[in-house]
N, C-alpha and C positions, 0 to 999 in steps of 0.2 A: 506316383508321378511327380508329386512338390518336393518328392527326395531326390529324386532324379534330377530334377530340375535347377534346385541347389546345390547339388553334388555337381554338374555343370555348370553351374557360374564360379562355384569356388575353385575347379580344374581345370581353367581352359586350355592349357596346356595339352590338359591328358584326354580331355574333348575334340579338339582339333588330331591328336595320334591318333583316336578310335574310328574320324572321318576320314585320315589317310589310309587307314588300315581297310577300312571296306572300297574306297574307291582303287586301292592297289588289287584287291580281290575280282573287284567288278571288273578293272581292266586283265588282269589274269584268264577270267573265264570270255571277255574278249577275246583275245586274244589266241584261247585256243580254240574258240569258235571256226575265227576266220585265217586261223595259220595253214599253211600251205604243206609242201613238200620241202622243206629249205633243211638246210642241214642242224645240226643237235649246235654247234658253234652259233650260227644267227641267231637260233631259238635264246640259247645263254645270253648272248648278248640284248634280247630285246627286252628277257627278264631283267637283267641287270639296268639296262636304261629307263624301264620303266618304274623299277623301284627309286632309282637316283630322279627321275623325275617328280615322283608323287610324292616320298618322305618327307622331303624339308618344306611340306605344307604344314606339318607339324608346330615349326616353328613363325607362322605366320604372323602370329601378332607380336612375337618378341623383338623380331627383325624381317619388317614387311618388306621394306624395299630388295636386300639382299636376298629374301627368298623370289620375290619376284623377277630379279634380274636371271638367278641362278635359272629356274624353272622357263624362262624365257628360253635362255641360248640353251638348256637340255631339249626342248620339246623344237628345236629349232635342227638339233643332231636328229632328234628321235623321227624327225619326218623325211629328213634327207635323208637317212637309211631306208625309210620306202618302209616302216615296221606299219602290220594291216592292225592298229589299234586307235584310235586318233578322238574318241568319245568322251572316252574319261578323264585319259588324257590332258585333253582341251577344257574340261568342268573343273579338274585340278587347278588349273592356269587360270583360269577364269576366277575362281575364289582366292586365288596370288593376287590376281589383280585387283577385287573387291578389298581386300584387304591391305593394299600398299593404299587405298585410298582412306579406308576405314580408322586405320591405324597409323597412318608413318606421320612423322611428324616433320620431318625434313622440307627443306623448299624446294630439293629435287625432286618430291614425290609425284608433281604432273608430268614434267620430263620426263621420270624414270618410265609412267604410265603410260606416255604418250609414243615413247622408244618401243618398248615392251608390243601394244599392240599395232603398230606400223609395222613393226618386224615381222609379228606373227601374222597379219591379215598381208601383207604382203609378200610373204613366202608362199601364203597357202594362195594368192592370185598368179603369183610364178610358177606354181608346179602344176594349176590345174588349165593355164592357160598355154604353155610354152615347153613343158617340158615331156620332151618325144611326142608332142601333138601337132608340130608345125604350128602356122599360121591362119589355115580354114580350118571353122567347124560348123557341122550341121546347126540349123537356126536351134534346133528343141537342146544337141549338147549344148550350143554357145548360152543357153539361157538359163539350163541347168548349172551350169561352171558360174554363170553371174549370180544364182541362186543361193550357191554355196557360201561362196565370197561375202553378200548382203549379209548374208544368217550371220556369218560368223561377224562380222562387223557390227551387225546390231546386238551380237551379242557384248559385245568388249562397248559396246556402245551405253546398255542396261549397267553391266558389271561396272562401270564410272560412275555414272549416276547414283546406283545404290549406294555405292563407298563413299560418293560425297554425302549423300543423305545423312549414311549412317554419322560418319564423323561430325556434320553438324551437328546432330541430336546428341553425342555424346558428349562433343563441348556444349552445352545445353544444359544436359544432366549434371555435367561435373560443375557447372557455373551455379545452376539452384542448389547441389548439397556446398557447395562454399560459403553461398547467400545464407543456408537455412542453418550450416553451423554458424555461422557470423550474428544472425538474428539470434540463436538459442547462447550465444556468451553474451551479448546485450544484455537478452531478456535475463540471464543470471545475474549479471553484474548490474542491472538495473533495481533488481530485488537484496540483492546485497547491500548498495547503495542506499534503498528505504531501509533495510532493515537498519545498517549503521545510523541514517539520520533520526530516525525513530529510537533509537536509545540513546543519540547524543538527545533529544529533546528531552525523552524521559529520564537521563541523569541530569541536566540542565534544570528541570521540573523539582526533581527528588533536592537537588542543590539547593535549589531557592527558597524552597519551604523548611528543612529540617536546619539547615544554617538559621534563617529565622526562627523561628521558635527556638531550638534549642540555644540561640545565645541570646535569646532574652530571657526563656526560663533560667540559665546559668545567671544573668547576671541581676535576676529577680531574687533569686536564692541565695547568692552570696551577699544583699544586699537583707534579707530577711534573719542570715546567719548572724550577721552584722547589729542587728536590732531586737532579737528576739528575747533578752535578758531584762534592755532598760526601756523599750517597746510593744508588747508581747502584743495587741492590739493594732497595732500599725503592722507587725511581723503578719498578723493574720491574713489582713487583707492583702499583704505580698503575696501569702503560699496561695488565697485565694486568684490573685492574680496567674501565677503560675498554674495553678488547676484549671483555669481560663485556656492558656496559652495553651497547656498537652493537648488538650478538647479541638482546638482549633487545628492544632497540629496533625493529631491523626485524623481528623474530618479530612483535611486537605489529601492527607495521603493516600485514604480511602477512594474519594473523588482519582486522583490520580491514577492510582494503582488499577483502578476499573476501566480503562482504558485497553489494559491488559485483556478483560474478561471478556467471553463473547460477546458480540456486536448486540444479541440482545436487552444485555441489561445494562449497557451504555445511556440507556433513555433514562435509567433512576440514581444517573447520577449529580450532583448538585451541578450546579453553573459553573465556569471558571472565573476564577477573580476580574476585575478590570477595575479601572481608573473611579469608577463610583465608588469603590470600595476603600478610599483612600484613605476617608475619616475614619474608617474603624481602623487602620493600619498607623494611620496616624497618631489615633487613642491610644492604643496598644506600645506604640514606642515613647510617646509621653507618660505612659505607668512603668514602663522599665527604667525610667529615668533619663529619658532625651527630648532635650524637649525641642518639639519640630516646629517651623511657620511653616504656612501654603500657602504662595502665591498663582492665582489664576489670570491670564492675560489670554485676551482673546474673545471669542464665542465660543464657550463650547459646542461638540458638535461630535455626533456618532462614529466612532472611529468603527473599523476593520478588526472583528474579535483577536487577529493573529498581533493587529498592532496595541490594542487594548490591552490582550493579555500581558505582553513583551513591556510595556512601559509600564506596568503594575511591579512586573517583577524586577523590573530595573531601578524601581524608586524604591522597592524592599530591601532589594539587597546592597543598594545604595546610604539606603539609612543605619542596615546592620553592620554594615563596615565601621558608619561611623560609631555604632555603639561597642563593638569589639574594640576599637583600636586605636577608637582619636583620643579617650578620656573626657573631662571634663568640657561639654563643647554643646554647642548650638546648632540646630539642623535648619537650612532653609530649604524648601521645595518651589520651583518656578515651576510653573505648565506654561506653554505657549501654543495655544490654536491657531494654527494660519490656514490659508485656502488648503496648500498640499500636501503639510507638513506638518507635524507637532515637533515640539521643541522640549526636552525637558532638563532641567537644572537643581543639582543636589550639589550641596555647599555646607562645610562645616565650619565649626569658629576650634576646634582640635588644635593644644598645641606638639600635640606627637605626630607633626607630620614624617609621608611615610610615600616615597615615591612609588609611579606603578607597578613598575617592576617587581619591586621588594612583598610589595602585595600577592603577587600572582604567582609568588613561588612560594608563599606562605595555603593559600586557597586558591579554589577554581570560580571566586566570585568575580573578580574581573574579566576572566575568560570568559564566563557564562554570560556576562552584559556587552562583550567585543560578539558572542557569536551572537546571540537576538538581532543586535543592530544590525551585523553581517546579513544577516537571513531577509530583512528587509530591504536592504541597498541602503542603508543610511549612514551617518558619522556619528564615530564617537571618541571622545576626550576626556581623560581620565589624568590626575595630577595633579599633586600636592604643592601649594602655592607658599612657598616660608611668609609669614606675619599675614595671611590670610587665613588658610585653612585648605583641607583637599574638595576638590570640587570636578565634578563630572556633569560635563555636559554631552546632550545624544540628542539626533535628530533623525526622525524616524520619517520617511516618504507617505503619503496615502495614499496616492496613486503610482500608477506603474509596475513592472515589472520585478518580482523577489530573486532576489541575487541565490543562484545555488551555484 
């Protein structure tokens, strides 16, 4: 039965032929029920109008109203010939009608509806009231003739009613699968979306860390290269230095990369840097050779891990710039605490200035310090100042709403 059943929703077409085809049979054996004495010519003729009537119910939802009209003015010939069938006939018509409501899409489809059965309940009040009957009839015919009349009215009455049902419910249906594709490309483009901002964060991540370390290990080591013949002793505690740095490097990346692994072993992973962690970052670029000030203004005061994180990593990769690229130069660090906002200032004394642009088509370290601030809703400024030095300044929100 659920093949049947599917095999009629995907063939309505050939659903609707298999119900014309039995209500043509049913009105067939009608028909020679109650057929008379009449000649082999009428007989032909009632077959033939009874097929031209019932057929193009076939076509009912492809073209409701045209089958409606059609089957109207046929069943309108089919009774003024006086043919003795008028049952199935009329249940044909009847589902015309259901379905110019069901289905048509037109603004003439109440007219057409309202045409259709005026026509027909008013033919059949003319032939059963007026025609070769006079003017009197017995109380019990006159009441039977009004019985007729009601029946068939309350029927074209139901047949309206269901067709509007039905077509409501079906713009209904078609409205929730529109709704429910519309909500399933969301929900895909929304998981698209994390997945895209979850590896800009984790190349962002992977950015900040291996740029660090690795260009302080490089410029630990060309610096040890550099000493190692007439310092061998000072060379040591460089490469020691450097062995420090890989250590830290892959700790971090390890912490990192566990982000990746199930959610269970997320919990044994180390903490993420923040702004406490300045002075060892600051040690760390004072043994590579930069030597940093920190200036603190304000109260400090417990930031936001997301904004804690993001201003570690901006004053990292702020200071590795300087050590890749300025040369010979001076780092100074400003913090500023305020009620709603932190401030932060990184400033070199570099005389290879190098404006941002030129920067950021060299690496993705300024891009990666534009999107953090982005991410928070704050400002940032970035630019190389002739007979000053480059200097980036960032102002991050603590309260409020994160910019996506």
């Amino acid at each position: 039965m659920r093949r049947i059943g599917i095999w009629f929703d995907r063939h309505p077409t050939g659903t609707d032929g298999m119900v014309a085809a039995a209500l043509v049979g049913l009105a067939f054996l009608n028909l020679y029920i109650n057929w008379g004495n009449d000649t082999v010519l009428r007989a032909a003729l009632a077959i033939a109008l009874t097929l031209l009537l019932i057929l193009p119910f076939t076509l009912r939802r492809r073209f409701p109203l045209a089958v409606l009209s059609f089957m109207t003015v046929a069943i309108l010939v089919y009774r003024s010939l006086n043919i003795p069938e008028s049952s199935f006939t009329l249940y044909a018509l009847l589902l015309a009608f259901f379905s110019a409501g069901a289905y048509g899409t037109s603004p003439w489809r109440d007219r057409i509806r309202l045409l259709s059965a005026f026509a027909t309940i008013g033919y059949l009040t003319y032939s059963v009231f007026f025609i070769g009957r006079g003017w009197i009839f017995p109380v019990k015919t006159a009441l039977s003739q009004v019985s007729v009349v009601l029946a068939e009215a309350f029927l074209f009455g139901a047949a309206w009613w269901i067709g509007n049902v039905f077509r409501i419910r079906r713009i209904h249906e078609t409205e929730l699968q529109e709704r429910t594709i519309q909500l399933e490309q969301e929900r895909d483009e929304n998981a698209r979306r994390a997945v895209f901002d979850e590896r800009v964060r984790i190349a962002r991540e992977l950015h900040d860390v291996v740029a660090h370390h690795v260009s302080v290990m490089g410029i630990q080591a060309g610096a040890a290269r550099r000493i190692l013949k007439q310092q061998p002793e000072k060379a040591n505690e460089v490469l020691s230095l450097i062995e420090a740095s890989s250590r830290q490097a892959v700790a971090e990346l390890q912490r990192l990369l566990g982000f990746l692994r199930q959610e269970s072993q997320v919990d044994e992973l180390a903490p993420q840097p923040s702004l406490n962690q300045l002075d060892v970052l600051v040690k760390h670029m004072r043994e590579a050779g930069l030597p940093v000030e920190v200036k603190i203004e304000g109260e400090p005061q417990p930031l936001p891990p997301g904004v804690d994180l993001s201003a570690y990593r901006i004053v990292q990769e702020a200071l590795t710039n300087t050590l890749k690229h300025a040369g010979p130069a001076t780092a100074f660090v400003t913090i500023r605490y305020a009620s709603n906002k932190l401030e932060l200032e990184i400033r070199d004394t570099g005389k290879n200035q190098t404006q941002e642009d030129s920067l950021e088509k060299k690496g993705r370290g300024l891009i990666g310090m534009r999107e953090r601030v982005t991410l928070h809703g704050g400002e940032f400024f970035a630019r190389g100042i002739p007979g000053v030095g480059f200097i980036v300044r960032v102002t991050l929100p603590l309260r409020g709403q994160v910019v996506r």
